[in-house]
Structure formats: C-alpha cells, structure tokens
matplotlib code that plots the C-alpha trace (Angstrom):
import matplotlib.pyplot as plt

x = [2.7, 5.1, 1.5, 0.1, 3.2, 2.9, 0.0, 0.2, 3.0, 1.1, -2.2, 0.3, 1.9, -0.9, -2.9, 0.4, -0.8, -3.2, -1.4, 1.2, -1.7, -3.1, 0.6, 1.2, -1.7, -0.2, 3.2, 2.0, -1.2, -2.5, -5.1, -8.3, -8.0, -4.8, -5.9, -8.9, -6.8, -5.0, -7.4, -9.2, -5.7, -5.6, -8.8, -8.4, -5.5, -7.1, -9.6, -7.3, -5.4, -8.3, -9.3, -6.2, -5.5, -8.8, -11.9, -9.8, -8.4, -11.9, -13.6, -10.7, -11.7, -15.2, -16.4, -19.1, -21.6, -19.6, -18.4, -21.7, -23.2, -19.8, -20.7, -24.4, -24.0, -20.8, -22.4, -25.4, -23.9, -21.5, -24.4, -26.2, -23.4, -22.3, -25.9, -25.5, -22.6, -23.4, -26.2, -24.0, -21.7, -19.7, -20.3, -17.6, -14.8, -13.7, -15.2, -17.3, -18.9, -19.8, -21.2, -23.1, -25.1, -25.5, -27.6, -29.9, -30.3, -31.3, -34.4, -35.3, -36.3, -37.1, -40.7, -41.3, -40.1, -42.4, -45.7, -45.2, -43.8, -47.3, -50.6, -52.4, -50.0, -50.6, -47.5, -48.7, -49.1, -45.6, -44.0, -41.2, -39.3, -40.2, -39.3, -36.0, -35.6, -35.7, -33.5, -30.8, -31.1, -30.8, -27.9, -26.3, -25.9, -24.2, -24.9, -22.5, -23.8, -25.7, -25.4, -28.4, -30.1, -31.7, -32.4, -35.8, -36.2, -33.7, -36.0, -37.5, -35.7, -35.4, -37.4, -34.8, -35.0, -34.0, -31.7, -29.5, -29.8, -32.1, -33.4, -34.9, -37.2, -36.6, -38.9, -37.1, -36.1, -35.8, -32.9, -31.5, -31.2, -34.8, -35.0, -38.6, -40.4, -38.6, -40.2, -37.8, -37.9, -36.0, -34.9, -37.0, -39.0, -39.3, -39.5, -39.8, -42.4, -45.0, -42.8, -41.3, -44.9, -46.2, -43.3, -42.8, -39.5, -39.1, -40.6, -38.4, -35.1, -33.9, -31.1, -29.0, -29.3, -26.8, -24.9, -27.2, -26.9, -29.9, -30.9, -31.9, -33.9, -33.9, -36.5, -36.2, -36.4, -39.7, -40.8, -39.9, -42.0, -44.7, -44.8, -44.0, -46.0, -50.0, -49.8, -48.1, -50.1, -53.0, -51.3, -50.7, -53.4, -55.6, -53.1, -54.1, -57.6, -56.6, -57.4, -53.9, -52.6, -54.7, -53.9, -50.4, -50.2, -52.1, -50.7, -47.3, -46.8, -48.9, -50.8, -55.0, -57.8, -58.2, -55.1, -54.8, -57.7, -56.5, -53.4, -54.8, -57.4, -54.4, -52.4, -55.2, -55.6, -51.9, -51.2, -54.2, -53.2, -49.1, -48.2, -46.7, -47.0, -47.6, -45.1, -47.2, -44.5, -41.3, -37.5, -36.7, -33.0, -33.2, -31.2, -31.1, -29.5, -27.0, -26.4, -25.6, -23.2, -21.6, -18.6, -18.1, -16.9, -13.5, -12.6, -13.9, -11.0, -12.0, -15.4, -13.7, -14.5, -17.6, -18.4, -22.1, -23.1, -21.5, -23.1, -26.4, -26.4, -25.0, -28.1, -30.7, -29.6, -28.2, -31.0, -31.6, -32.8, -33.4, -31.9, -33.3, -30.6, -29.4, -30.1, -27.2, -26.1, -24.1, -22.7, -19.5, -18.9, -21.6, -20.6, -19.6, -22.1, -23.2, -21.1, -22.7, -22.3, -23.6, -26.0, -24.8, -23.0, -24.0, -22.2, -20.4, -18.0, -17.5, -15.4, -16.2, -15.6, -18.3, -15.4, -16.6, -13.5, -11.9, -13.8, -15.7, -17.7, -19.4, -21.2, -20.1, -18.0, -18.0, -18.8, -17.7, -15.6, -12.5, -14.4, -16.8, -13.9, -12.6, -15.2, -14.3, -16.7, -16.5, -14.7, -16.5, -20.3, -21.3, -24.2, -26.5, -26.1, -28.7, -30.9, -29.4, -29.7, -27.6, -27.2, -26.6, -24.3, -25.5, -23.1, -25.2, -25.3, -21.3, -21.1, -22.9, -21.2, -17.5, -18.9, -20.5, -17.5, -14.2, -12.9, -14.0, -12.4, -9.5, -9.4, -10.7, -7.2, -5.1, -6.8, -6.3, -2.5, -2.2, -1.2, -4.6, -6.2, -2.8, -2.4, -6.3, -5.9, -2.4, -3.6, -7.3, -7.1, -4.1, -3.2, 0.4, 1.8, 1.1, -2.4, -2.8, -0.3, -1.8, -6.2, -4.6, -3.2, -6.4, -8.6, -6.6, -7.2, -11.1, -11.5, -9.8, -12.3, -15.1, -15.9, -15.6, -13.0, -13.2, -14.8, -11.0, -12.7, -15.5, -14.6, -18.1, -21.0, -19.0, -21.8, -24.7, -22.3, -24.3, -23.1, -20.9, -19.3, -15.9, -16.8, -18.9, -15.8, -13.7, -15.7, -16.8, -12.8, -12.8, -15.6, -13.3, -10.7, -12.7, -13.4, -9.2, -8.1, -10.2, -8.0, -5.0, -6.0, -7.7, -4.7, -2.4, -4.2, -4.0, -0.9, 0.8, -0.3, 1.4, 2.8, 0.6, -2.2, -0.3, 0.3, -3.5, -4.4, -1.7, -2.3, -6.2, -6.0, -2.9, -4.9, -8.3, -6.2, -5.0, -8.4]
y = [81.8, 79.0, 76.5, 79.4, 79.4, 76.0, 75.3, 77.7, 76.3, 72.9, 74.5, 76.4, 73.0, 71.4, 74.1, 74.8, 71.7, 73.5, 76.0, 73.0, 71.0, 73.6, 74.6, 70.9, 71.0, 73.4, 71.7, 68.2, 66.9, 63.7, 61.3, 61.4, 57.4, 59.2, 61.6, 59.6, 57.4, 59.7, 61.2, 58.2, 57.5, 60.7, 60.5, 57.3, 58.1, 61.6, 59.0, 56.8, 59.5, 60.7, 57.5, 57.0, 60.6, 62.2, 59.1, 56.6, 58.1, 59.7, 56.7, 54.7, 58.4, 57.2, 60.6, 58.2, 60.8, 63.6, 62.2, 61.2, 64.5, 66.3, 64.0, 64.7, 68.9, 69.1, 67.0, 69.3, 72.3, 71.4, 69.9, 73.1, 75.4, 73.4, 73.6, 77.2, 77.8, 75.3, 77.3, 80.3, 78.4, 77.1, 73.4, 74.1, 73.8, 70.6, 67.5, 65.6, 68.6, 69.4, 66.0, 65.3, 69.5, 68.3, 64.9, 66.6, 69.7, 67.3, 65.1, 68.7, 70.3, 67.5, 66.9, 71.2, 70.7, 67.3, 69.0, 72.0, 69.7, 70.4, 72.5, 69.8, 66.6, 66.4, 64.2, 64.8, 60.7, 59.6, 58.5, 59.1, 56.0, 56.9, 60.6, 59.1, 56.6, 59.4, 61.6, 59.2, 59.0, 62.9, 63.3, 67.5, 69.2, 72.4, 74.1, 77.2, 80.3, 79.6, 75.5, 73.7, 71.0, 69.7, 70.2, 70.1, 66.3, 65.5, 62.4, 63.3, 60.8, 63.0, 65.5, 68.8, 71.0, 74.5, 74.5, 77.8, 80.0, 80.5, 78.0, 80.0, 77.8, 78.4, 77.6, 76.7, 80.0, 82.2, 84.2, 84.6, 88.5, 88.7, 87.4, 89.5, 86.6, 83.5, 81.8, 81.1, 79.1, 79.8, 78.4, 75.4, 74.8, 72.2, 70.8, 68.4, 66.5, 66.7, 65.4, 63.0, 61.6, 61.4, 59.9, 62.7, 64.9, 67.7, 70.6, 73.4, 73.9, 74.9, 77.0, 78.0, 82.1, 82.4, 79.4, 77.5, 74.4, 71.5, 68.4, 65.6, 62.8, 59.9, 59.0, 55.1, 56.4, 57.6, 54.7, 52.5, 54.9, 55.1, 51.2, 50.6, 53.9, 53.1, 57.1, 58.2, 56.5, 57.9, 61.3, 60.5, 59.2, 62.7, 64.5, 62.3, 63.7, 67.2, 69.3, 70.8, 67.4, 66.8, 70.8, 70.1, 67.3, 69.1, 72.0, 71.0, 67.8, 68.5, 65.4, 65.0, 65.3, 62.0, 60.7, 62.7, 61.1, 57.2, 57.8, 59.6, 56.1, 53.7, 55.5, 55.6, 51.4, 50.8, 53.0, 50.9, 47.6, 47.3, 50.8, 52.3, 54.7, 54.3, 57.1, 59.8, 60.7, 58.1, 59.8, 59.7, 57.2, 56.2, 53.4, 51.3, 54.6, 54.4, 50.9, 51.3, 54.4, 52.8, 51.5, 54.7, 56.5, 57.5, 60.8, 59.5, 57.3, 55.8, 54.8, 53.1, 49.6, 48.8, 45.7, 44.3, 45.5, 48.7, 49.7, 48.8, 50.4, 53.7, 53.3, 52.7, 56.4, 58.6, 61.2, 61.9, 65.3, 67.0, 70.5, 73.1, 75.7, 78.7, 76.7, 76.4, 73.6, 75.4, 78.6, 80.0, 80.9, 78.1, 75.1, 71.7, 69.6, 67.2, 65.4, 65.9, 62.9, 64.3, 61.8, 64.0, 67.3, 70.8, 72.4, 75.2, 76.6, 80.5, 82.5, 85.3, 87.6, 85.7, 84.7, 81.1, 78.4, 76.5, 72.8, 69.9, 67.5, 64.4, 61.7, 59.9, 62.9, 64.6, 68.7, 69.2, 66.8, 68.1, 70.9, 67.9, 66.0, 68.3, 69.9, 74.0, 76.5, 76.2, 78.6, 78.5, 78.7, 75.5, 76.8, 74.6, 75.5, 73.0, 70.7, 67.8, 64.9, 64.5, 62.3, 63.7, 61.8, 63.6, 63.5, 61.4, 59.1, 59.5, 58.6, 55.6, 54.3, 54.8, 52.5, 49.9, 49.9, 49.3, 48.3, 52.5, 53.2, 52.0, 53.8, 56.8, 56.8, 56.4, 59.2, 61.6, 60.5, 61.5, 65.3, 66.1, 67.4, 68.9, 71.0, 72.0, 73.6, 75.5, 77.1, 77.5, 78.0, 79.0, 76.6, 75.9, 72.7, 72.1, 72.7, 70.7, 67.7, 67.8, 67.6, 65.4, 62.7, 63.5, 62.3, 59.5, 58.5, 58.8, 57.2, 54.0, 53.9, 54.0, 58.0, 60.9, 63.2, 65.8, 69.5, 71.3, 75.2, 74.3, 76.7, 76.0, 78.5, 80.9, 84.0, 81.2, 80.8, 81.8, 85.4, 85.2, 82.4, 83.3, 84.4, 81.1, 79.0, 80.6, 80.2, 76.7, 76.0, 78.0, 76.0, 72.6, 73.9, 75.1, 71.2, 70.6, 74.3, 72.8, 69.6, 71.2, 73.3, 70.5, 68.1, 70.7, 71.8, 67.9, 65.7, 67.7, 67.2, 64.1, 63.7, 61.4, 63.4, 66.5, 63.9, 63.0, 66.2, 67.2, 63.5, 64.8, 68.1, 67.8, 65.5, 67.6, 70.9, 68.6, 68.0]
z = [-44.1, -45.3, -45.4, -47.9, -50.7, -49.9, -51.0, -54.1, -55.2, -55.3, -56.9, -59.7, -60.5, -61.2, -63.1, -65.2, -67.0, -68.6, -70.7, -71.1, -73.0, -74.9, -76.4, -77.0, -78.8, -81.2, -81.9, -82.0, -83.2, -81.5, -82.5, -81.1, -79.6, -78.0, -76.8, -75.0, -73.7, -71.7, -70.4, -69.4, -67.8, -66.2, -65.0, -63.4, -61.9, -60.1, -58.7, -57.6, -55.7, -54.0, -52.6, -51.3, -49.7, -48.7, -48.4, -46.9, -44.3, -43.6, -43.3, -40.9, -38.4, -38.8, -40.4, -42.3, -41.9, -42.8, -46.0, -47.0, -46.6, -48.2, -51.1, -52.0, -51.3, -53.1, -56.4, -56.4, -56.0, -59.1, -60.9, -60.6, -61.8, -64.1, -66.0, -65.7, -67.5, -69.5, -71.0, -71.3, -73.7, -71.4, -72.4, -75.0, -72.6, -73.4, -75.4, -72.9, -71.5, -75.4, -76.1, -73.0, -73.5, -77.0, -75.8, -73.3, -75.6, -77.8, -75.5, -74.0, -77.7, -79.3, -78.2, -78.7, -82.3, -82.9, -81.3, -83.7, -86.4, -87.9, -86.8, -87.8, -86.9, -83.3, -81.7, -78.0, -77.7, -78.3, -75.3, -73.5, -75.1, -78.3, -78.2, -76.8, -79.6, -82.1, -80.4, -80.5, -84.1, -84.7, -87.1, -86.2, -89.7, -90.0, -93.2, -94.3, -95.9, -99.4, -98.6, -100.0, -97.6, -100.3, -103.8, -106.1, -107.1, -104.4, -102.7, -99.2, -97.3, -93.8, -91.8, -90.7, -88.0, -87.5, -84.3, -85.4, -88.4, -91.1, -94.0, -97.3, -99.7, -103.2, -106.3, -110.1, -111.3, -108.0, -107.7, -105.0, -104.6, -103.7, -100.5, -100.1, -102.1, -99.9, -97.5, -94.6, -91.0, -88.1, -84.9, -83.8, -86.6, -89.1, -92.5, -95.1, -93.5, -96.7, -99.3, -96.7, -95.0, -99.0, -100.4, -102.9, -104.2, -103.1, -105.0, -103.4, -102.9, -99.0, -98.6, -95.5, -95.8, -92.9, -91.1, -89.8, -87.1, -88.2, -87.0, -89.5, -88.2, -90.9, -92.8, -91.7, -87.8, -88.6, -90.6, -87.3, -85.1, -87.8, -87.7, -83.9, -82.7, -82.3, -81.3, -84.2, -86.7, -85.1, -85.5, -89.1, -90.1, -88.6, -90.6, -93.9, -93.7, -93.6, -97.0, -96.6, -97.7, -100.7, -101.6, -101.8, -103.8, -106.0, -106.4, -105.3, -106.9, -109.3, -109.3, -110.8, -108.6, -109.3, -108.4, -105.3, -103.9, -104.8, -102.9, -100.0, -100.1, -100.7, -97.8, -95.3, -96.1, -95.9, -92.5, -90.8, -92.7, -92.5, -90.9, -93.4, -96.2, -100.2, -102.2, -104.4, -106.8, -106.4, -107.4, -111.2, -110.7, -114.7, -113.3, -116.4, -118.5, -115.7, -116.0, -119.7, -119.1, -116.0, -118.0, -119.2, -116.5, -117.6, -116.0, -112.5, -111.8, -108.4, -110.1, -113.3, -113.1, -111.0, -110.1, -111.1, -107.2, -107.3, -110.6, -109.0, -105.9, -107.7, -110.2, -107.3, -105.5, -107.8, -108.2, -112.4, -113.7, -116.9, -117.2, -119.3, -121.3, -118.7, -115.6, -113.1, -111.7, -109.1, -108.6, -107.7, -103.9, -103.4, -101.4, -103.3, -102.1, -104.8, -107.9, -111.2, -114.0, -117.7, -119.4, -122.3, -123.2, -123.2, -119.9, -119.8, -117.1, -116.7, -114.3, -111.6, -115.0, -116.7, -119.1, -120.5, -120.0, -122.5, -121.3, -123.3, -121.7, -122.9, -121.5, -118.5, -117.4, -113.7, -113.5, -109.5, -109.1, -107.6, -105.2, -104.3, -103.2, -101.3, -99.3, -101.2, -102.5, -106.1, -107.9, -111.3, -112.7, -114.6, -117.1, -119.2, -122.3, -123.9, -122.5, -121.2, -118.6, -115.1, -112.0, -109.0, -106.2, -103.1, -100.0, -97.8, -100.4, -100.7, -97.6, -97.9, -100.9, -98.9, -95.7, -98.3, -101.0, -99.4, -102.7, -103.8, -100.8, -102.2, -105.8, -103.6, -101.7, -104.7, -106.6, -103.4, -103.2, -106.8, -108.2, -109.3, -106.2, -104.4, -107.9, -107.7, -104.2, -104.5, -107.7, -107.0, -103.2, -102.4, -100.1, -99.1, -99.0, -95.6, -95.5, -98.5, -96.8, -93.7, -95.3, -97.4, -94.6, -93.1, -96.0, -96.3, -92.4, -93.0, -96.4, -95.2, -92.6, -94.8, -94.5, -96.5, -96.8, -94.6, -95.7, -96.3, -95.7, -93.1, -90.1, -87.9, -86.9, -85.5, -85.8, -84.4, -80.9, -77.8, -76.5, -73.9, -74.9, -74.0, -70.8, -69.7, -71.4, -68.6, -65.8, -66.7, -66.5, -63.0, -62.1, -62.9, -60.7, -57.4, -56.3, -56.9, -55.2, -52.4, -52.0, -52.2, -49.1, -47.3, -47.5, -46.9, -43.1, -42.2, -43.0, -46.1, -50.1, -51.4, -54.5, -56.0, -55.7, -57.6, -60.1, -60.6, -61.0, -63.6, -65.3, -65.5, -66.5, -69.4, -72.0, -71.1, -71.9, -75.4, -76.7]

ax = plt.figure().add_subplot(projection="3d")
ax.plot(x, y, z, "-o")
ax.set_aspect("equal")
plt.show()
C-alpha cells in the first residue's frame, strides 16, 4: 500500500506542473523564444532522465530484445492515437502538436483542392515534389465575418482556398443584404485562378460571409511550377484552349473578340516558348501621379519624407481606382483592411446614425488610417461624395513595405508611441489602458522586426473549431501523460523513482503547460 501513495505522490508532483504553467501563464507573459527554450530544455532534460533510469539499466541486464520491441509497439500505438485525437481537435493542445497537424493537413488536401482547382485544369501530372513544393508555400489566412480577400481591380497575384467557412463574390453595386443573388464557395474549393492564370484584376469582390480559415498559395509559387512543371504547363496550356477562357475575358474583362483571341495566341506562344504567361488586363498603379503627390503626404507621418526608392516601390504596388459619387469605400463594422490615400477630395465620413461628420480631406490625405493601423472594425462609413481618384495600400503589400523599409519601420514606431492611436482606442473602442499598453508594446515588438502591427480585435475562428474540441484537447493531454504514469509505476516496482527523473518530467511539462 505504501508503493501505491508512493507512487501517486510522484505522478501528482509532476502533473501539478501543469496547472502551475497554465496559471503562470496568466500572471506573467513570456516571450515566445522563452518560452521555446524552456521547453527545449525541459525536453532534453526528460530524455536525459530516461536514459539514465529506464534504457541503461535495461540494456547492462541484456533485455536488448525487449527494449527493442517495447520501443516500436509503444511508438505506434502512440502514433496511432495520437492521429486520432488529433482529428478530433485535439492537435490544439499545445503548439507543436498544432503546427506539425497543420503541415500534413496541409500535403493531404492539397492535391484534392489542385485536381478540382478547375473542371477543365487537370493537375493529375504534378508530382509528389511539386505538390510538396507548393504546400510549403501555402500562407493560412483567417478572414473575420464581412473581411474582403480581395477587392475589384485588386491585381490577382494569389490563388485562395476554402479550408473553413464561406467566401461570397460580389459584383460593383451588390448589397450585401441579398445573399440569394451571391455566388459563394465552401470548404475545399478554390479561386482566383482566371484572373490569376490571365494576368487580369479581379472583376469581383470576395467576401468572408462567416469566419472563414483560407489558404493563399502565391502567385510567384505558381509561376515557379508553371516554369519548372513540364506537367503543369501541359495542364495549362489544355485549359488555354477551353471556350470558358476566351468567355471570360470577354465578358469579364471585358476585352474585343479581337483582342481576346491575340492574347489567347500570344499566351499559348509564350507558355511553349519561356513558360510563362502574357497579362490580359495589367493593374491601373498611375505611378507617375503618385510620384508627383509623394511629397505631399502630410497627415501620414511615418510616410513623410520618402526616399527616391521608397516613393518607387509605393508607386509600383499601390493599387489606383476611380470612384464614382455614393460608392463606399468601406463600411462600418467592416474590418480595416486596406489604407486609402485621396488623389483628390470628395469623401465624406457618417456615423452608425447616418449623421455626416464634421471632416475635410484633400489630396494626399489617408481615409482608414488609424483602424488600418490597428487591426479594428471601423467605426464610421466613408461615402464618395463625387467622383474622385484613390490608391489603395493593401496589407500584404503593408507588409512588404515594413520587411523592405526599416527606415518606415522607424517613423512607423514613433507614430505608434505617440497619443494619436492610444486616444483613438479609449474613445472609440473602449479600451482601457492596459489593453491599449499592452497591443501597443506588442506593435512595437513586431514593427522593429519588419512586420505589421498585430490585428488589436482578431479573436480566431472560434464557430469553424471541430466539435468536440474540448473533449479531444483533454484526451490528447491524457494521452501525453499515459507513456509518464507508466514510468512512474515501472521505476517504482524495481529500484524506487529518482529524483531526476520527477524533475524531467516537471522541467517538460511546465513550459508546455506555458505556451
């Protein structure tokens, strides 16, 4: 009887790290490169204390056998349930679990989603290696409620994929209150690929109509394959000689007959010739108007004085649209995903009452800024109120300006360690001063590494989790323990549980319990 409290008092000691880690984790907020570390510390150390209690002195007995058949059953047993939970939800028990579900989710959908990328694209050539070398470039997207994926005239520089959710395509001028007249995809399905495989702008605009998890596979991924891939330009070039094609630049991109036909010849020559792919209908940039307004940029502190290269690379991908009077540029509730910078006035800004705010705005001003910034649903409507010009600074290409730019980087972190945006989210949001400290150090953090601020009011897909989540969570942490409960009672029936093994197992589980 004493051998049994014995060896519960060993298994509570070291399970008790578990609770411990996850109540750390509420007082004190680590670092991620902290947090790793100790758990690659505590990991090491678990290993290191098994070796030393439980294989070595098995193998000095000569139990060779034994241990190598212990070995191989235990690992598939715990490979095998493992997978099961894993399916269940369980995978979201701690990080690595997440991330390594998340990669073979990844190669085991990816060819389904390819081969029904397009009735008449047939992708059942590609390889193994190349089905892999995409995967790897798959960037996850999650895409709150009324989030736009892209916009009409926003350039096709990606193919998406449904993983969770819904995706509704809207033309100019739907509303969206009638969801009857939308055409939406679901889980596993795909898009973009016509605008992206014709070099065209999109003619749509794709909403999320619920959250909704996505995969976006770059559009210079594809070019690769399309120029490494004797199989996909096969593919590709079947797909060129399908009517659908020369339909939808037609009546999509509205191009002539005429011209239709040239670039459907001039493609077909190129894809045999170099491997690659002519664009139909390029994105309007009106670079050199930017180039003019550039110095001009007064109410966007971190962009006032641009250097020669700055000023080009903004002017080669901001996207440029004319608006016509009563179009919206956004909405409120809608998710600030895009900066606006006016060519020229005629914006208005109106409140959930419809009230129109006191605001003027002229060329080279921002609309967005602040909600942009910050990652918030915007809180007012900005209205055209006559026809006027805009540039669009989408977040991908925010992104890519911060990990180019460290001088931006720099005027970025001033302007976020200024009043303006700590005033904007107590007033408009709420926010107390710690939330708004705490995004606020974290925005900091990420723009001096050359990212973006993170999204202040994302909270994740919670109605797109698997059912039983909570359930599989619990049992995938059960599942962790089993292999441990099992040395406990194994060392305790020979020469006693030694201390450094309860420390291995309490060094492993802590910083597991802290991530």
């Amino acid at each position: 009887m004493d051998l049994v409290w014995m060896a519960f008092g060993a298994g509570l000691v070291s399970a008790c790290s578990l609770p411990l880690g996850a109540a750390t984790s509420f007082l004190w907020r680590l670092e991620g490169r902290v947090v790793a570390a100790m758990m690659a510390f505590g990991g090491g150390a678990l290993l290191a204390a098994l070796t030393l209690d439980l294989v070595a002195p098995a193998l000095a007995q000569g139990h060779h056998f034994t241990l190598f058949i212990g070995f191989l059953t235990g690992g598939a047993l715990f490979i095998g349930l493992d997978r099961t939970v894993n399916n269940f939800g369980g995978f979201r028990r701690k990080l690595s679990t997440s991330l390594h579900h998340s990669r073979r989710e990844t190669r085991r959908r990816m060819r389904r989603i390819l081969i029904t990328l397009d009735d008449a694209l047939d992708l059942n050539g590609l390889s193994r290696a190349e089905i892999r070398s995409l995967a790897e470039d798959i960037e996850p997207r999650y895409y709150s409620t009324g989030s736009q994926v892209y916009r009409e005239g926003d350039p096709a520089d990606a193919l998406y994929v449904v993983v969770k959710g819904k995706i509704a395509f809207r033309e100019s001028g739907d509303r969206p209150s009638d969801p009857a007249l939308e055409r939406q995809l679901g889980p596993g399905e795909a898009f973009g690929a016509y605008a992206l495989l014709t070099g065209s702008t999109h003619c749509t605009t794709a909403v999320a109509v619920q959250p909704t998890m996505g995969w976006r596979i770059p559009e210079a991924s594809l070019r690769r394959l399309l120029g490494e891939s004797a199989a996909f330009r096969e593919a590709v070039g079947d797909w060129l000689r399908q009517p659908r094609v020369s339909h939808y630049l037609t009546t999509q991109q509205r191009l002539s007959d005429a011209s239709a036909d040239a670039w459907l010849r001039d493609a077909a020559a190129l894809l045999a010739g170099e491997g690659r792919l002519p664009d139909a209908r390029p994105v309007v940039r009106q670079a050199d108007a930017f180039r003019r307004l550039a110095p001009h940029l007064d109410r966007l502190p971190w962009l006032e004085g641009l250097t020669a290269e700055e000023i080009d690379w903004l002017a080669l991908h901001l996207v440029y649209r004319r608006y016509r009077p009563g179009e919206v540029l956004f909405a409120e509730g809608e998710p600030a995903e895009r900066l606006f910078i006016l060519e020229d006035g005629g914006i208005t800004l109106a409140d959930a009452a419809n009230r129109i705010l006191p605001s003027r705005y002229e060329a080279g001003d921002g609309i967005g800024v602040r909600s942009f910034l910050t990652g918030v649903r915007h809180t007012v409507t900005a209205r055209v109120l006559r026809e006027c010009g805009a540039w669009t600074l989408r977040r991908e290409d925010f992104e890519r300006l911060l990990d180019h730019y460290p001088d931006i980087c720099d005027r970025l972190c001033a302007y976020l360690q200024g009043p303006v945006l700590a005033s904007y989210l107590r007033q408009r949001y709420n926010l107390d001063a710690g939330t708004v400290s705490d995004w606020r150090g974290s925005a900091l953090r990420a723009v001096k590494a050359g990212r973006t601020p993170p999204a202040l009011l994302e909270s994740g897909v919670e109605s797109t989790r698997p059912r039983g989540a909570s359930l599989a969570i619990w049992l995938g942490i059960l599942l962790d323990g089993i292999p441990e409960s099992l040395v406990i009672g194994a060392s305790m029936t020979s020469t006693g549980i030694s201390l450094s093994l309860l420390v291995g197992l309490f060094l492993a589980n802590y910083p597991e319990a802290l991530s």
